[in-house]
C-alpha positions as CSV (number, residue, x, y, z in Angstrom):
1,X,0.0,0.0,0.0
2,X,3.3,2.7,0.2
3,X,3.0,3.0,-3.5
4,X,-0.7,4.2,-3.5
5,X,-0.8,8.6,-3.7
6,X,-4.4,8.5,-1.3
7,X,-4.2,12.4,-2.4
8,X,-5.0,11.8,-6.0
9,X,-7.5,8.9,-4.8
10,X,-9.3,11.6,-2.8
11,X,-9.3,13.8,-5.5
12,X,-11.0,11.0,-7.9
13,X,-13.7,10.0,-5.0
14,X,-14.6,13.4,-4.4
15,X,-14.8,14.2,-8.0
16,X,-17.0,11.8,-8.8
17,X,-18.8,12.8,-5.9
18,X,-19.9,16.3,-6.9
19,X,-20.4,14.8,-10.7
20,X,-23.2,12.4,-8.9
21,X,-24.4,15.7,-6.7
22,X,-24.7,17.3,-9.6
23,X,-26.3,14.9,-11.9
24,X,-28.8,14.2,-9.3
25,X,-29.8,18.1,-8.7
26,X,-30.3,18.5,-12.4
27,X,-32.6,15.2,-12.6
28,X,-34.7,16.8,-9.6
29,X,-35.0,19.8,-11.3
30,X,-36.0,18.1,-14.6
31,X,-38.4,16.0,-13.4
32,X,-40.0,19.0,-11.0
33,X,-40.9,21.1,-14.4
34,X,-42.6,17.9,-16.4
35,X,-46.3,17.9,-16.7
36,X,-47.3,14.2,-15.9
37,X,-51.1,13.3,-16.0
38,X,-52.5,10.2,-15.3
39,X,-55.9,8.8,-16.4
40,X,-58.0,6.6,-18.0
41,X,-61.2,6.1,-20.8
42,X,-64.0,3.9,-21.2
43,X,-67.8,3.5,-21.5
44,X,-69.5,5.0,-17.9
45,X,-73.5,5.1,-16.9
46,X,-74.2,8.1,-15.5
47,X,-77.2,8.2,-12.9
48,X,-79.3,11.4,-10.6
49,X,-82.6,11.4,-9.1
50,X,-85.2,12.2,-11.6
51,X,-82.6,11.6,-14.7
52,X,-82.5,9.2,-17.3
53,X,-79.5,7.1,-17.3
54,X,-76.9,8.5,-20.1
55,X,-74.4,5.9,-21.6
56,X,-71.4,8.3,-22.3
57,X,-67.5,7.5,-23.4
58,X,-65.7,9.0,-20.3
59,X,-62.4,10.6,-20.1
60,X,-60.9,11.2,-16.9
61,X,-57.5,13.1,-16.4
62,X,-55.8,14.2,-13.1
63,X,-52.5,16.1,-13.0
64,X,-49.9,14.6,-10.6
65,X,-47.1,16.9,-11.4
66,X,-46.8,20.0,-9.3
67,X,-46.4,22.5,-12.1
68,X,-50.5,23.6,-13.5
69,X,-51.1,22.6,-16.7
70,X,-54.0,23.4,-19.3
71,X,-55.7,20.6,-21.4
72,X,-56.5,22.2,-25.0
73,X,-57.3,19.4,-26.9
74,X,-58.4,15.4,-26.9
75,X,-58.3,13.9,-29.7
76,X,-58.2,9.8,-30.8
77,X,-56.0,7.5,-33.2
78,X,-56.5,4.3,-34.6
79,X,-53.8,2.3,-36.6
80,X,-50.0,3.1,-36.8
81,X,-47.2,4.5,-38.7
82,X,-47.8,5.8,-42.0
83,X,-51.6,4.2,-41.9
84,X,-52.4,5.9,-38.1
85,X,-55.9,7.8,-38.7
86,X,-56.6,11.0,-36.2
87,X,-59.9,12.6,-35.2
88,X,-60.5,14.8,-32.7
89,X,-63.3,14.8,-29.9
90,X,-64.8,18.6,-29.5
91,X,-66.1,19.1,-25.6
92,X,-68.3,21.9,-24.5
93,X,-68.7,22.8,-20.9
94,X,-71.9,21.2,-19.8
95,X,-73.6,18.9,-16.8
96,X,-71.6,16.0,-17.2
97,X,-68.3,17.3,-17.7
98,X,-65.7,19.7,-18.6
99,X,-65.2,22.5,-21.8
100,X,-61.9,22.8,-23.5
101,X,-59.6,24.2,-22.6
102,X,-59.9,23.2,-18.7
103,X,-57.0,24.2,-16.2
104,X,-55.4,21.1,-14.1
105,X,-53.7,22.3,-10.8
106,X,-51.6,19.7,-9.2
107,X,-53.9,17.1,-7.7
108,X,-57.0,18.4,-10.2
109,X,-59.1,15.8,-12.1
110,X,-60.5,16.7,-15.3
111,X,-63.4,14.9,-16.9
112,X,-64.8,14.9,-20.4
113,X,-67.9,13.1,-21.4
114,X,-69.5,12.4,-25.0
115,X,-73.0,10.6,-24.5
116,X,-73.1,7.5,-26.9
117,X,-77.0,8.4,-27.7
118,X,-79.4,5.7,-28.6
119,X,-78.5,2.2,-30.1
120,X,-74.5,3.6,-29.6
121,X,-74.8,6.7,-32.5
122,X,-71.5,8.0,-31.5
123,X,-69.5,4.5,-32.0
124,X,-71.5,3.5,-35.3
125,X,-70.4,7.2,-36.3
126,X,-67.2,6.5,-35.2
127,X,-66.8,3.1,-37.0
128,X,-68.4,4.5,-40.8
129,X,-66.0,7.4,-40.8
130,X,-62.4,6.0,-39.7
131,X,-63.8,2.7,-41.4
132,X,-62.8,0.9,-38.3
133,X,-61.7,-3.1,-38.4
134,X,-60.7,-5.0,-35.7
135,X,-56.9,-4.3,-36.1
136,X,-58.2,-0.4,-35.5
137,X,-59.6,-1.3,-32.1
138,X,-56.6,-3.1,-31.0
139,X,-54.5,0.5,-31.8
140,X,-57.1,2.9,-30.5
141,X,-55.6,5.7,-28.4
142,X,-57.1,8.6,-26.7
143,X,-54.7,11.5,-26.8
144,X,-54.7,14.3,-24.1
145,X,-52.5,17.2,-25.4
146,X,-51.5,20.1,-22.7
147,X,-50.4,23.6,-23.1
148,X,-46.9,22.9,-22.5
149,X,-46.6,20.5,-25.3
150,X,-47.1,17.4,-23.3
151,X,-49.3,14.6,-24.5
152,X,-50.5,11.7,-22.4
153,X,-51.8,8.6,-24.4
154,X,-54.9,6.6,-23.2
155,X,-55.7,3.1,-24.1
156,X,-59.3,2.7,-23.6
157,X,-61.0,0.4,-21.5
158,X,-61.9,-3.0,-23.3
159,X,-66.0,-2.4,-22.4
160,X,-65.8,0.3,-24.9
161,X,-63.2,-1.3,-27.7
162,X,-65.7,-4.5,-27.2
163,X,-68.9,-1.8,-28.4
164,X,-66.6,0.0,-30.8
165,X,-66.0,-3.7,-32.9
166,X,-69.5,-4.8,-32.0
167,X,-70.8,-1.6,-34.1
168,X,-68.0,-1.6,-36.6
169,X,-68.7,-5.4,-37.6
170,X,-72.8,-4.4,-37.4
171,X,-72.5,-1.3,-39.8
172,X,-70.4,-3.6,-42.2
173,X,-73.0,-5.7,-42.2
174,X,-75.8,-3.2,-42.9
């Protein structure tokens, strides 16, 4: 151990050291400024006293970042790559749910709601349009795009993917 310098060993530790410090201040402040939301989609009953029942497509976002963040758009995708179709969902502020744009503080929950109208219109809409085949289903993505350029991807719950096929195959039929 005589021919070990310990000074330039201390050096090295202690270099490495502040390189770690350093690298972990930057992640902290990195990860501090991202917008994260977390949420999910699928088909929801809505009930009151007095009300009819209303089959809608729900959309539920909550921000769990601690930076505010604005949602200004949801929109949808089926397929990928070069053969990915896009639509977008238009929500106006109303009893069961949000307008766009909505603010999201940290810990906020956001939720959009289209009603799926009688015998499913919205889905057999839906399925004539983006000409929807079971392959589309499987790559269906609801896409929650914030003011800072952040987008979250949604996969929908499979009650809804199960109606979206089930009026797909129908319409094809008809």
């Amino acid at each position: 151990m005589a021919g070990i310098q310990w000074g330039s060993v201390a050096d090295w530790v202690s270099g490495i050291g502040s390189l770690s410090a350093a690298v972990v201040a930057l992640y902290v402040a990195l990860s501090a400024r991202r917008i994260r939301l977390q949420g999910y989609c699928g088909e929801r009953i809505i009930v009151g006293p007095g009300q009819p029942k209303v089959d809608v497509f729900s959309i539920s976002v909550t921000n769990i970042s601690q930076r505010p963040t604005v949602i200004t758009n949801i929109g949808f995708t089926f397929g990928i790559w070069r053969r990915k179709k896009h639509g977008i969902i238009t929500f106006m502020p109303y009893q069961y749910g949000h307008g766009i744009p909505n603010a999201l503080s940290d810990g906020e929950t956001g939720n959009w709601n289209v009603p799926l109208g009688e015998d499913r219109r919205w889905l057999v809409d839906i399925a004539k349009q983006f000409s929807v085949s079971r392959f589309s289903v499987f790559t269906w993505r609801v896409q929650v795009h914030t003011s800072n350029g952040g987008t979250t991807t949604l996969r929908p719950e499979k009650n809804i993917r199960q109606s979206l096929l089930t009026c797909a195959q129908q319409s094809a039929k008809g």
